[in-house]
VEXFI-770584 format. One record per residue (C-alpha): residue number from 1; residue in three letters; chain; x, y, z. Coordinates in nm, 2 decimals, always signed. Each point is the difference from the previous one (the first is absolute). Layout:
+--------+-------+--------+--------+--------+--------+
| drenti | marro | drenba |     xx |     yy |     zz |
+--------+-------+--------+--------+--------+--------+
|    NUM |   ALA |      A |      X |      Y |      Z |
...
+--------+-------+--------+--------+--------+--------+
This chain:
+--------+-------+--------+--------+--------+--------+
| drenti | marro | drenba |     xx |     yy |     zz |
+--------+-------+--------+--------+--------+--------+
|      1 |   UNK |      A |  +0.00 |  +0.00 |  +0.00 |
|      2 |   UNK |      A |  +0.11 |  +0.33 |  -0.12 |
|      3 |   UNK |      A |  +0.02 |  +0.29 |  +0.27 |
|      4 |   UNK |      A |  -0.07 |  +0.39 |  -0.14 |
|      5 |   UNK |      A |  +0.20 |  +0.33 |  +0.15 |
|      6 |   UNK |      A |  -0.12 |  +0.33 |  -0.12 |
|      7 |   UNK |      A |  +0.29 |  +0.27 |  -0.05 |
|      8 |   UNK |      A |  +0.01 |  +0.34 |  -0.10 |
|      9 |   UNK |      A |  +0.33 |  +0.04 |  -0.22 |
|     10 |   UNK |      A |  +0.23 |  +0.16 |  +0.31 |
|     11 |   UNK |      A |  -0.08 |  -0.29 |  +0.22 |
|     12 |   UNK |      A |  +0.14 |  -0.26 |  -0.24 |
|     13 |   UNK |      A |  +0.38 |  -0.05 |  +0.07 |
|     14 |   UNK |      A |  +0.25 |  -0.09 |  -0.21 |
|     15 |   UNK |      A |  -0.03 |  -0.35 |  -0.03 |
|     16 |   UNK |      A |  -0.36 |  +0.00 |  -0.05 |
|     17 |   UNK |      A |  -0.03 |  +0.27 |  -0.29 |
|     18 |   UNK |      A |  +0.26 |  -0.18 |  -0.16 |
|     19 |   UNK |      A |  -0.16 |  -0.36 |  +0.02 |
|     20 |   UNK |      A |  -0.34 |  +0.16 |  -0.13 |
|     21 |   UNK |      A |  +0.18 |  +0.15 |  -0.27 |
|     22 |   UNK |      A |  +0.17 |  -0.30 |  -0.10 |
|     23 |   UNK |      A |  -0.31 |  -0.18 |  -0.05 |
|     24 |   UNK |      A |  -0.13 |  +0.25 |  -0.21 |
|     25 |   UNK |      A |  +0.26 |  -0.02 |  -0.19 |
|     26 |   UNK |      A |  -0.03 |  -0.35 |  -0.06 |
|     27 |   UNK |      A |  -0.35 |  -0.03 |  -0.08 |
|     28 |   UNK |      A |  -0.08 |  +0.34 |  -0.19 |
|     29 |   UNK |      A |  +0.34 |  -0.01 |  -0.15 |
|     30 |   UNK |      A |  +0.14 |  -0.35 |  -0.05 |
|     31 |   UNK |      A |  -0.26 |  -0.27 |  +0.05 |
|     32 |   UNK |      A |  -0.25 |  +0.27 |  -0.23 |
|     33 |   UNK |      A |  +0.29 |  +0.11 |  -0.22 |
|     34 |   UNK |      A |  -0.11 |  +0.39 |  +0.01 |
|     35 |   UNK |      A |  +0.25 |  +0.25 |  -0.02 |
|     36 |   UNK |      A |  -0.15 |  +0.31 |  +0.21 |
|     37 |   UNK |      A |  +0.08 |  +0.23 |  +0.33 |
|     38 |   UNK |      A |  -0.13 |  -0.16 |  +0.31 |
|     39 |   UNK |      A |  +0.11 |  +0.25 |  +0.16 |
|     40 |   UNK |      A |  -0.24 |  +0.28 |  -0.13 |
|     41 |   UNK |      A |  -0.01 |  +0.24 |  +0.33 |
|     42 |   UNK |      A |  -0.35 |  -0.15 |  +0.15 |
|     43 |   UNK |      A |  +0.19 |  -0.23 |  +0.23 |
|     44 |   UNK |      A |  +0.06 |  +0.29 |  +0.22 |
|     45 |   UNK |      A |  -0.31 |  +0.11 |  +0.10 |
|     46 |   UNK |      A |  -0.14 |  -0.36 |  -0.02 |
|     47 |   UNK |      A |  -0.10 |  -0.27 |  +0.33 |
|     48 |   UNK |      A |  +0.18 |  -0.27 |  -0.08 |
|     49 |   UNK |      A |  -0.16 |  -0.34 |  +0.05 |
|     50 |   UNK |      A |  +0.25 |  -0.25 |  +0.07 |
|     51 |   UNK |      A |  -0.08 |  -0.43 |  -0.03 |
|     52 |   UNK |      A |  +0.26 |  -0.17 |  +0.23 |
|     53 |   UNK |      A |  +0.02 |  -0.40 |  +0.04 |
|     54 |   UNK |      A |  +0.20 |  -0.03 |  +0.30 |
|     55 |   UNK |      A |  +0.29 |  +0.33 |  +0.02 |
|     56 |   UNK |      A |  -0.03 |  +0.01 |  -0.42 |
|     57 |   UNK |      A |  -0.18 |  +0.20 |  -0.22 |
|     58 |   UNK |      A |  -0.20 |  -0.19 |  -0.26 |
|     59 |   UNK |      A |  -0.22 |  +0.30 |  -0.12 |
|     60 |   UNK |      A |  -0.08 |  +0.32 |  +0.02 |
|     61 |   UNK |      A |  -0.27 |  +0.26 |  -0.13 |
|     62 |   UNK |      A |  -0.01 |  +0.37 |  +0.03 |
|     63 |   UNK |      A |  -0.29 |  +0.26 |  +0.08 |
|     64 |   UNK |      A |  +0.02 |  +0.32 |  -0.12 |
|     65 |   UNK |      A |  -0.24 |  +0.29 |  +0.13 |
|     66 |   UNK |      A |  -0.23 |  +0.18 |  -0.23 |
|     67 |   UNK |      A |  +0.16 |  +0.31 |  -0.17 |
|     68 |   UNK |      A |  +0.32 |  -0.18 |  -0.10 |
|     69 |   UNK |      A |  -0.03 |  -0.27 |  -0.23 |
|     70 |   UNK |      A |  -0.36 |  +0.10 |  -0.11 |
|     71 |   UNK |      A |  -0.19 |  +0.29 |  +0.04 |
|     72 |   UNK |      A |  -0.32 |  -0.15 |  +0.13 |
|     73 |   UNK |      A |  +0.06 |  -0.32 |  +0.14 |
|     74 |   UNK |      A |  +0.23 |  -0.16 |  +0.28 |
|     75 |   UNK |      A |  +0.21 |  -0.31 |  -0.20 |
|     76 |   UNK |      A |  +0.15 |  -0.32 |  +0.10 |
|     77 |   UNK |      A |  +0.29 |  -0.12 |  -0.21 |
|     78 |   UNK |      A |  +0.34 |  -0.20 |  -0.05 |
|     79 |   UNK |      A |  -0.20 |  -0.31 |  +0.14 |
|     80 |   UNK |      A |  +0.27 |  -0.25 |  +0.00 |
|     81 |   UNK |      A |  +0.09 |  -0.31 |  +0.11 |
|     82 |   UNK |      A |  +0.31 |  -0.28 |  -0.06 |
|     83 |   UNK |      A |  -0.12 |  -0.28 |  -0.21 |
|     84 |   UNK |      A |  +0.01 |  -0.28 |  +0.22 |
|     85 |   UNK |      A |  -0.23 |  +0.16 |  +0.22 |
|     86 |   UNK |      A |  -0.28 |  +0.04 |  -0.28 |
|     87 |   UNK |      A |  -0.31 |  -0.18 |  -0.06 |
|     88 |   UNK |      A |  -0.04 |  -0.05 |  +0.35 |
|     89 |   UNK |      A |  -0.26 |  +0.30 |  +0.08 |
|     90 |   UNK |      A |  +0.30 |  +0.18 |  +0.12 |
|     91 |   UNK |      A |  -0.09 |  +0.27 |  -0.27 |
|     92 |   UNK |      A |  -0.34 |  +0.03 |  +0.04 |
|     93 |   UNK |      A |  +0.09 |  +0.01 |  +0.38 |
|     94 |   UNK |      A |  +0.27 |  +0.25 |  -0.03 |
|     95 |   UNK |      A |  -0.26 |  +0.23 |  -0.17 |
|     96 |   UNK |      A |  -0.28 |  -0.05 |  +0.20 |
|     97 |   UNK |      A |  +0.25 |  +0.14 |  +0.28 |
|     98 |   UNK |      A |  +0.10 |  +0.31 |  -0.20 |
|     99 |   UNK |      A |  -0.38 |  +0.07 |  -0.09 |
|    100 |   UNK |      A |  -0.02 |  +0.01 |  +0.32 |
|    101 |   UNK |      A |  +0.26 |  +0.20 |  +0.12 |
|    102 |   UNK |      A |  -0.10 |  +0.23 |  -0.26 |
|    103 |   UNK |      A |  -0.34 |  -0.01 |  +0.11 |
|    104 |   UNK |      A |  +0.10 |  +0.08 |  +0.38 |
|    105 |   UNK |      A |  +0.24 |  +0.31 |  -0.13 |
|    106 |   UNK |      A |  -0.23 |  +0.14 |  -0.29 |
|    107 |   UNK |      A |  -0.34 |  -0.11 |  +0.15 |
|    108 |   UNK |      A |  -0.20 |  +0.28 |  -0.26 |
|    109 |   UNK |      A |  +0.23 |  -0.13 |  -0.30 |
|    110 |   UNK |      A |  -0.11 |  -0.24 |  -0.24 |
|    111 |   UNK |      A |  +0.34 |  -0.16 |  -0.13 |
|    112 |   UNK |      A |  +0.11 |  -0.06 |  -0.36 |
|    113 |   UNK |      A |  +0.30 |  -0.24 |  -0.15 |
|    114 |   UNK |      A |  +0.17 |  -0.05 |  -0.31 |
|    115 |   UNK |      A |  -0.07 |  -0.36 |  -0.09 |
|    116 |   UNK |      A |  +0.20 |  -0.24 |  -0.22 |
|    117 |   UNK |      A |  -0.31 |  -0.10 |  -0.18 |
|    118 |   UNK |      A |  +0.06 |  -0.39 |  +0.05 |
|    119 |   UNK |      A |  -0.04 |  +0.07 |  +0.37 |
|    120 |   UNK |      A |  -0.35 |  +0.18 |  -0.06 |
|    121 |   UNK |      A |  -0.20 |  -0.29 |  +0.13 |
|    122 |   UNK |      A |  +0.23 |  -0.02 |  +0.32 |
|    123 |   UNK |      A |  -0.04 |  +0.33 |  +0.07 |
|    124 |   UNK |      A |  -0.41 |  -0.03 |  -0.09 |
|    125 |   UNK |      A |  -0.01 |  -0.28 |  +0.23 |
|    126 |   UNK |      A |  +0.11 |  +0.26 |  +0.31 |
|    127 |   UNK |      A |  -0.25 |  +0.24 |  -0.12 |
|    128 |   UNK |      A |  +0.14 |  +0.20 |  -0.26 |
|    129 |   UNK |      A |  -0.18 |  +0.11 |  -0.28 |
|    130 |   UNK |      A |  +0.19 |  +0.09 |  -0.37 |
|    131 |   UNK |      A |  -0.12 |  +0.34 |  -0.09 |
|    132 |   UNK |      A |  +0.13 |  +0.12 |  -0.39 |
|    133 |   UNK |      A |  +0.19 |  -0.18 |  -0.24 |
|    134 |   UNK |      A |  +0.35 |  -0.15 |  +0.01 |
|    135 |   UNK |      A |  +0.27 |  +0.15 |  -0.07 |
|    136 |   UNK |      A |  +0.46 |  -0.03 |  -0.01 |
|    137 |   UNK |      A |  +0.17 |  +0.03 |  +0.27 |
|    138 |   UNK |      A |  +0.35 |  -0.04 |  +0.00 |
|    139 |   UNK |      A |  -0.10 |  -0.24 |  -0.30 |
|    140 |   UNK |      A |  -0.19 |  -0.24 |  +0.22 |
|    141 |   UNK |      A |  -0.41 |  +0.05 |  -0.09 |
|    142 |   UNK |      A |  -0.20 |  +0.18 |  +0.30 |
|    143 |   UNK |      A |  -0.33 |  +0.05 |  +0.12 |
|    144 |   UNK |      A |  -0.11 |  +0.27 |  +0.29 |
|    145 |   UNK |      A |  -0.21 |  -0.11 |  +0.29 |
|    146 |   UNK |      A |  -0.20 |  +0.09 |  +0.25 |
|    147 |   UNK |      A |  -0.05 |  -0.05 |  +0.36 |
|    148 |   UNK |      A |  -0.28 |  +0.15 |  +0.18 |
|    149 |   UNK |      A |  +0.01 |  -0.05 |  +0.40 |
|    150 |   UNK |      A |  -0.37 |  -0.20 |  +0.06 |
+--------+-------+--------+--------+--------+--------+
């Protein structure tokens, strides 16, 4: 069983911003092969959730307050987690813990994500709804979704 830490970006230390880097790194970069800046400037204003098993982080997720990343809506992103530890509900656990934590932060917000299309039913299945068309991103295909707090 996974346990979940919330961080804001100060409180992570060294060793724990790198390991949650490094993982991004291997799945968005690597394992995905997509050339593109993880580091894009909303990880500093972002809670960070953290998945550990035992003292090692296995995932990770980021919230980011309204304003920043969009305009209108709070957003969870950067969902990741290592590949042995898929396909186990660890995801859809992991997310149900940022939702959340999102929804305990922004409680007026309704939050909205970035999808990689063949994870739209996933994400449908924790409440999400796909609002627009899809779309490029970084060139993986997208879809935006919706979270309204019930």
């Amino acid at each position: 069983m996974l346990v979940f830490k919330n961080y804001h970006f100060d409180q992570l230390n060294k060793i724990s911003l790198y390991e949650m880097l490094k993982l991004r790194s291997e799945v968005f970069i690597l394992e995905q092969n997509c050339i593109y800046l993880d580091l894009d400037g909303f990880d500093l204003n972002s809670v960070h959730v953290l998945a550990f098993s035992g003292s090692n982080i296995v995932g990770s997720s980021r919230i980011i307050k309204k304003g920043y990343n969009y305009k209108n809506y709070s957003s969870i992103g950067r969902l990741v987690l290592k590949k042995e530890y898929r396909g186990l509900g660890n995801g859809a656990n992991l997310m149900k813990y940022s939702i959340d934590t999102c929804m305990s932060i922004y409680p007026s917000d309704i939050i909205k994500i970035s999808a990689q299309c063949y994870l739209k039913k996933f994400y449908e299945n924790l409440g999400f709804i796909k609002k627009g068309g899809n779309y490029l991103e970084d060139g993986i295909e997208h879809c935006s979704m919706l979270y309204v707090n019930k």
